[in-house]
N, C-alpha and C positions, 0 to 999 in steps of 0.2 A: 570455534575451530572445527575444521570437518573430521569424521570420524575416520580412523586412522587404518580403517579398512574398507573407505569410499576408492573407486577408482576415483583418477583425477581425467576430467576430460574439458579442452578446451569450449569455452563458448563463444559459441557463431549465430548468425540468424537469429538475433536478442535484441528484446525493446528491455528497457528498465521501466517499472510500472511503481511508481511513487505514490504511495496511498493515504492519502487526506492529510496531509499536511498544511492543514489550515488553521486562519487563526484560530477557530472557536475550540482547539485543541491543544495551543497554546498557551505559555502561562499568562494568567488574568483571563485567560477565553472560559466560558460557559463549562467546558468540558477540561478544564486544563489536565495536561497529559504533561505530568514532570518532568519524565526524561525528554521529552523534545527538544530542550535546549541543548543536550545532552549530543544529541545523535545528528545534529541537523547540521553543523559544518562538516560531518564524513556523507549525508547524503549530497549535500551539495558541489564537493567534492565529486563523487559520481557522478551528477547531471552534469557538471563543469566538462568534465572528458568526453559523453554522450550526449550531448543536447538533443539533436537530430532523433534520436533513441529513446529520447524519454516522452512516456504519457504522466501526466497528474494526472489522480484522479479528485474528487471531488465530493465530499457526502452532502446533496441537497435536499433541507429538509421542508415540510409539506406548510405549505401556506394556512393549514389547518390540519387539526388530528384526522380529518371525516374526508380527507383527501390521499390518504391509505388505507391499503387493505386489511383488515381482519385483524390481526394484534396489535399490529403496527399503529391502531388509533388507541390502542388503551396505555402504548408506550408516550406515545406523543401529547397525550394528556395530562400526563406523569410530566412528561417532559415540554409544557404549554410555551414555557419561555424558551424552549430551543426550537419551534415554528416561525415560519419568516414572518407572520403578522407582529411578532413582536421580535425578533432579532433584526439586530442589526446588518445590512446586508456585507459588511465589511467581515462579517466573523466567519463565515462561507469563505472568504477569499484564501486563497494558499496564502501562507507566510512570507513576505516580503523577501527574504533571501532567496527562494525560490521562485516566488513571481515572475524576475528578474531574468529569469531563462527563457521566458515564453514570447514569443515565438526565441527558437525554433522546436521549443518543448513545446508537445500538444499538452490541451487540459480535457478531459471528459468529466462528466457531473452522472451521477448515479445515483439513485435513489432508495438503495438501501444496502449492505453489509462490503458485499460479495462487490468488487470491481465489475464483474462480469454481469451485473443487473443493470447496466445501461445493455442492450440486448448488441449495439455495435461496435462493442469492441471484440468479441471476439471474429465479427466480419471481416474486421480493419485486419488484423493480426496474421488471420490466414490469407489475406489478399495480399500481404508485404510476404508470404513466405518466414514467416516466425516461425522458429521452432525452441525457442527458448523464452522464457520469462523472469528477470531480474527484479525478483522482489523489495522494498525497503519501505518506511513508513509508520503506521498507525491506526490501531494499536495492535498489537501481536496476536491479541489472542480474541478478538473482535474481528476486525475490519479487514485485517492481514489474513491471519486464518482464513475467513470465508472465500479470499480470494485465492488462495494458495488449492483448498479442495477444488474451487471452479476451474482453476488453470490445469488442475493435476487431472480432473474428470475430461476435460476436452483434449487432455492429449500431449499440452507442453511439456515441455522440461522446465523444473521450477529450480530458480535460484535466489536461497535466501539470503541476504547479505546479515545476519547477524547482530553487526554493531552499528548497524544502521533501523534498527527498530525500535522501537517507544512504545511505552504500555503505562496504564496506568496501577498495573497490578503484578508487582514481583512474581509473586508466584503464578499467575496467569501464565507469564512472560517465560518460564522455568519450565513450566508445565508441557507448554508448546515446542518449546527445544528440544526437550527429553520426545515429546511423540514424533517429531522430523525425522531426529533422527534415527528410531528405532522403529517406525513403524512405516515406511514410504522410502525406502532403498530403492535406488534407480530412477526415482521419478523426483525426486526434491534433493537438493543438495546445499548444504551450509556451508559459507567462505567468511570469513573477514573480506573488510573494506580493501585491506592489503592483499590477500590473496586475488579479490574479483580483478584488482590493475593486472594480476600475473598472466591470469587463464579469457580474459576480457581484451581483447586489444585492439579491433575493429573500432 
């Protein structure tokens, strides 16, 4: 719920940015992220009402460790069975309830944390005239985070929808709520699912 001394202000010029909600983060995936099942009929919910509005994005990971840069290969070594020579290339795919929207939901593939590491979304964004970004997805305090500082460093207004996020780490998840809300006033703001239909209505 938003903090009880957030102004309320409607939002306009909004894409909803849906972050890796694929399978290999779903339960039985490589990466399962528990609450996903949790949180995925209120995301889809949201894309139901925005289709046109929503990007997926995508985490693809490198055909080999020695096909990233610098850390990135000693994670991918750690992580050999999450490289596409040996994933399955179905586990990369968003989750079937989601899928389903596409077209007229775009999908972007990104190659590491932060949404904003495929270098054209943020082209795309400022060429529609964005000035807001509706956050949901996976996982909070990973993949979400990174994207939430790249949208808040270029300038958007960020909107986290709350009970649309999945983590694989409680307290990760706790951690990240408490810094939104106390540390980034004016530039990020927390809704329920319920509130985003209130002040969302485009």
């Amino acid at each position: 719920m938003r903090d009880s001394a957030s102004e309320t202000v409607d939002i306009n010029e909004a894409v909803h940015l849906c972050v890796d909600m694929q399978n290999i983060f779903a339960p039985g995936g490589l990466w399962a992220t528990p609450w996903m099942e949790r949180v995925l009929p209120t995301i889809a919910s949201i894309v139901s009402r925005h289709q046109a509005r929503t990007i997926f994005t995508r985490f693809i990971t490198p055909q080999a460790p020695e096909d990233r840069p610098g850390q990135w290969q000693s994670y991918f070594r750690r992580w050999r069975q999450a490289t596409r020579k040996h994933l399955s290339p179905s586990a990369l795919e968003l989750v079937p309830a989601l899928s389903r929207f596409v077209p007229p939901a775009a999908v972007i593939n990104k190659p590491a944390y932060s949404a904003f590491s495929n270098p054209g979304l943020a082209g795309l964004l400022i060429e529609k005239n964005v000035g807001t970004v509706v956050i949901t997805g996976a996982e909070t305090d990973v993949c979400v985070l990174s994207t939430v500082l790249s949208a808040v460093d270029l300038g958007f207004r960020v909107v986290i929808v709350e009970d649309a996020l999945c983590s694989s780490s409680d307290v990760g998840h706790d951690a990240l709520m408490t810094m939104y809300r106390t540390r980034f006033h004016g530039q990020v703001d927390l809704m329920t699912a319920e509130e985003l239909t209130e002040f969302w209505r485009e």
